[in-house]
Residue, then its C-alpha position, 0 to 999 in steps of 0.5 A: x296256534x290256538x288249536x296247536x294249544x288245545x290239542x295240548x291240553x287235552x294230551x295232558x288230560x289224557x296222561x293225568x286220566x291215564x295215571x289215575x286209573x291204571x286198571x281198564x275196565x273188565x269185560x267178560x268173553x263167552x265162546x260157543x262151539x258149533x260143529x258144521x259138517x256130519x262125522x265121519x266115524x273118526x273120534x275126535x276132540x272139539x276144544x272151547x275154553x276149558x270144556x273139550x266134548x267128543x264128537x266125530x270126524x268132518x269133512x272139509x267146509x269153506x272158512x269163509x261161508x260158516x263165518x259170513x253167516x255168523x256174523x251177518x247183521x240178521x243173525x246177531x240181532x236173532x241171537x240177541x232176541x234168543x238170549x233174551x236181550x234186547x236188539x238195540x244192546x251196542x256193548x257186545x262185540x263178535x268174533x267168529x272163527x273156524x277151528x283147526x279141524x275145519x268143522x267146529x266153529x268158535x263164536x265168541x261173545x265180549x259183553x260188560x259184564x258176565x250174564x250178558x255175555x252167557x245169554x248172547x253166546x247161548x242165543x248166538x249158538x241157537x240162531x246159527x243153527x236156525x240161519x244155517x237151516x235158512x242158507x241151505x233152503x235157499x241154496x237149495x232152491x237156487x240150484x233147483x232154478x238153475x236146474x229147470x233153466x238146464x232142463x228147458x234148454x236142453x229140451x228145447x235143443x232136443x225138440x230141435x233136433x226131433x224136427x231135424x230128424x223127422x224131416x230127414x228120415x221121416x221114415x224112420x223118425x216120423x213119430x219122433x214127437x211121440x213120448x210113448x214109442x220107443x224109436x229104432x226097435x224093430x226097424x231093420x236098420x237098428x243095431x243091437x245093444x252093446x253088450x259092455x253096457x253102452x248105449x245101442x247105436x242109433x237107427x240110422x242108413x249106413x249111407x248116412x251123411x255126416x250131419x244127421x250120424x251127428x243129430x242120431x246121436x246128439x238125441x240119446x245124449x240129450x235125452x240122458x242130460x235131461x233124465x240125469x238133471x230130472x233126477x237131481x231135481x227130484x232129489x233137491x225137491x225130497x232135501x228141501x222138505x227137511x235142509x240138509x244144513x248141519x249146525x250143532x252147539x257141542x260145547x259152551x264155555x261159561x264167560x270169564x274175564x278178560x281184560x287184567x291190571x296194567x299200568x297206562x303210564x308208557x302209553x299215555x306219556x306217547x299219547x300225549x307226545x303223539x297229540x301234540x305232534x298231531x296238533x302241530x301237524x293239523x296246524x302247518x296243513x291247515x294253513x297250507x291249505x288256507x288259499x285266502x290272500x292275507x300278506x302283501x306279497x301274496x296279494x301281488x302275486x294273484x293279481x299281478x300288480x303291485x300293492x300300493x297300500x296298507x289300509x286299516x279297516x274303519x268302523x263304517x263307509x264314509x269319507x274318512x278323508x273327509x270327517x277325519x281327516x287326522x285318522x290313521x285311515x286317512x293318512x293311508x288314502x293321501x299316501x296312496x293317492x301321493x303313490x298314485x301320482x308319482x307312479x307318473x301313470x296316472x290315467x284319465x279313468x279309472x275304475x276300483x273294484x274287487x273279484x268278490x264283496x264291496x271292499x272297493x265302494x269305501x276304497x274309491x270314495x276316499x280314493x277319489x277325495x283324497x286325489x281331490x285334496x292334491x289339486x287334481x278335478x276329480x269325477x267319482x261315478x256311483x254304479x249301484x244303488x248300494x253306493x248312494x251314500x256318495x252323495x248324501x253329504x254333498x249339496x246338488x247345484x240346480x241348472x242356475x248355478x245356486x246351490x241347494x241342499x236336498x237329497x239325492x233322490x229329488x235333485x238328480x235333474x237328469x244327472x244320474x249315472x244311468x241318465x247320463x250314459x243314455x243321455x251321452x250315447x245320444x249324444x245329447x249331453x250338454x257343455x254345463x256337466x260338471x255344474x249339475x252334479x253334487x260337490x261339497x266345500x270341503x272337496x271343491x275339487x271333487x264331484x259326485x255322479x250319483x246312482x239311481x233309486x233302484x238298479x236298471x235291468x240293462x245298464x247301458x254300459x255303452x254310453x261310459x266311453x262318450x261320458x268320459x270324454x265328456x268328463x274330460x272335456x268338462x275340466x275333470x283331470x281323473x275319473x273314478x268308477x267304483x265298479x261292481x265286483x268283476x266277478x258277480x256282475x257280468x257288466x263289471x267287465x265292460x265298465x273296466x273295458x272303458x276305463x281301461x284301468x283298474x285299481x284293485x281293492x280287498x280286504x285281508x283274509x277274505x279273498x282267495x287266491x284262485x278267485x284273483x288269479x280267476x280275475x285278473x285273467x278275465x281283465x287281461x283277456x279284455x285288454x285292462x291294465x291293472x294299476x295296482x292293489x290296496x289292502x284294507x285290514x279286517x276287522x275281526x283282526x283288529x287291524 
């Protein structure tokens, strides 16, 4: 809403600005008419502004050719250096436009003030003439390339045929090759000329197949195309000493004013309605658009499963259970431990993570303590070394059974989570487990499997379901894996693989829907059973 707001405000800056100046700023136009196409000896009147000039009648021209160039990129820029201005200048507008008798052309320049406006139109008028010179070159030198390509095609069709012919009537044809023997004079097979001006018939047998009667007169044909598209090259070659492109300013109209006073009032008033639509249109979208779980209900619906609690954010991670256990936070981790167990489905293991982030790593360690608090022997297993807080406030019990407060890097005597699932998959755990592992007075009930000192390069993940027996034949009634984020970390799939339970931790605001439902998916095709959602409140909220 707070964008809704400021649309506002600006829709009324808008309609006060409005009321306080009703005159828009003035700006000049400066038509320049260009005559395209050479008369034809009928007067005519070309009209631009006020200035009419006689000049003579033109043919028909393309409405779209003479425009083009006008307002091509090069020639504007050329017609700002002609006018003197410099090329850089953003406050000039163009318009190009042909007039009703098709060879006059309207350009028209739109400048702030009134000899800005005249300089550009008269240096537009100049370089339309010089850009028009240059399109009829390359024109012209164009059609002179499509000209040879037609030439050497056909000759070498005639140079075919020539052989054809050679070989067919060597008699006749023999010399064919030679430029300088005019074939067919004087042989006795040769024919007259007609006397309508056609072209004699060619010398040819009168028992002449079919096929060389075709080739006899293919020749003269192509011997006329070649000398008619000689003959237009010659004549392209004599133009383009000189382009033949016309293009002559006949009328300039000096620049005059073109904007007048108006009130604004009308339009700012549907201005500022039309903002404020606008506003509250881009609001509704956005947040249609806005994919992140934020609510309850949505969360259940990505993740199919039922939210079990509403949990405030706390300034740090800690055992909040622990330290202040007479917060708002903590009394949201007993409730959901007491939902827990009163779903009657509480499983031996069970592993806390999220698609993205660390919201579960605070989540399963007050998770874990509050379990601990209603009776229940809880394990809580660090896999990340990000997660060795775990341990840092708990006291590490030697092989003797005395306790003794160090941390968590020189006490691990074999305990930690990679050492204990290498020591399980070999089978080589011993019946004391529980007595190695760090606990705390305040949480009799609750252990802590700590992490190692940096991450391994291969978890070995494989060890996890021999180490939760072993958990549960030590005395451990629930295990709880704060598991890495399923979706960052591809052995986050096998760990929930083992525990065959997941409980779902996010923070508000900050997981999308796509990315739970991407989630969830990935679990329910390796078999996991998702036992619920806890929603932690974001910070920036408040919440």
């Amino acid at each position: 809403m707070a964008g809704v707001f400021l649309l506002a405000c600006i829709g009324v800056g808008i309609f006060l600005y409005s009321r306080l100046h009703d005159k828009p700023p003035v700006r000049y136009r400066a038509v320049v008419t260009v005559q395209i196409a050479p008369g034809s000896g009928a007067p005519q009147k070309a009209k631009s502004g006020s200035n009419q000039t006689t000049v003579t009648a033109a043919p028909i021209v393309q409405t779209n050719v003479a425009t083009k160039l006008a307002l091509a990129t090069p020639t504007r820029v050329a017609a700002l250096k002609a006018g003197g201005v410099p090329a850089t200048t953003r406050t000039v507008t163009w318009s190009a436009r042909l007039l009703p008798d098709t060879h006059f052309v309207a350009l028209s320049v739109t400048a702030p003030n009134r000899t800005l406006a005249n300089q550009v139109a008269r240096g537009w008028g100049i370089a339309f003439a010089q850009a028009r010179v240059k399109a009829s070159s390359a024109s012209i030198l164009k059609q002179r390339g499509t000209i040879y390509a037609d030439i050497v095609r056909f000759s070498n069709e005639l140079r075919s045929v020539d052989l054809r012919l050679a070989k067919l009537m060597p008699r006749i044809y023999g010399g064919i090759q030679r430029l300088d023997r005019d074939f067919g004079a004087g042989s006795p097979n040769s024919q007259p000329s007609a006397t309508n001006g056609a072209p004699a018939k060619p010398p040819i047998p009168d028992n002449a197949s079919p096929f060389i009667l075709k080739l006899a007169y293919e020749r003269p044909r192509l011997l006329d195309q070649i000398s008619t598209l000689a003959d237009k090259s010659a004549e392209l070659a004599q133009t383009q000493v000189t382009p033949d492109a016309f293009a002559t300013v006949v009328a300039t109209a000096p620049a005059v004013p073109l904007t007048q006073s108006r009130s604004t009032a009308l339009p700012a008033a549907g201005g500022l309605l039309g903002g404020l639509a606008l506003g509250i249109g881009l609001a509704v979208a956005v947040d249609r658009r806005d994919r992140r779980i934020r609510d309850p209900k949505a969360a259940a619906a990505a993740f199919q499963a039922p939210v079990l609690s509403l949990v405030p954010s706390s300034t740090d991670s800690d055992y909040v259970i622990l330290s202040n256990p007479l917060s708002n936070v903590a009394e949201a981790y007993r409730g959901l431990a007491a939902t827990s167990i009163a779903t009657d489905r509480l499983p031996k293991a069970i592993m806390v993570s999220t698609p993205h982030g660390d919201a579960h790593e605070e989540v399963a360690a007050n998770y874990a303590a509050a379990l601990s608090r209603f009776g229940l022997k809880v394990a809580l297993i660090a896999t990340s070394p990000d997660q060795a807080w775990y341990a840092d406030r708990f006291i590490s019990h030697d092989q003797s059974g005395n306790g003794g407060s160090t941390d968590v890097a020189t006490t691990s005597h074999g305990s930690t989570f990679p050492e204990l699932l290498a020591a399980a998959h070999a089978g080589t755990l011993n019946g004391q487990l529980r007595d190695g592992l760090p606990t705390d007075d305040r949480a009799p009930n609750l252990v802590v499997v700590p992490p190692s000192d940096e991450a391994p390069a291969q978890l070995p993940v494989d060890g996890l379901p021999p180490l939760l027996l072993a958990l549960a034949d030590a005395g451990i009634d629930i295990v709880v894996v704060s598991g890495p984020a399923l979706l960052e970390d591809a052995d986050a799939t096998i760990v929930a693989w083992a525990t065959r339970c997941v409980l779902w931790a996010i923070v508000e605001g900050e997981i999308t829907s796509t990315e739970a439902r991407a989630a969830a998916a990935r679990l329910e095709l390796a078999g996991v059973v998702p036992f619920g959602v806890v929603m932690v409140g974001n910070r920036l909220n408040g919440i």
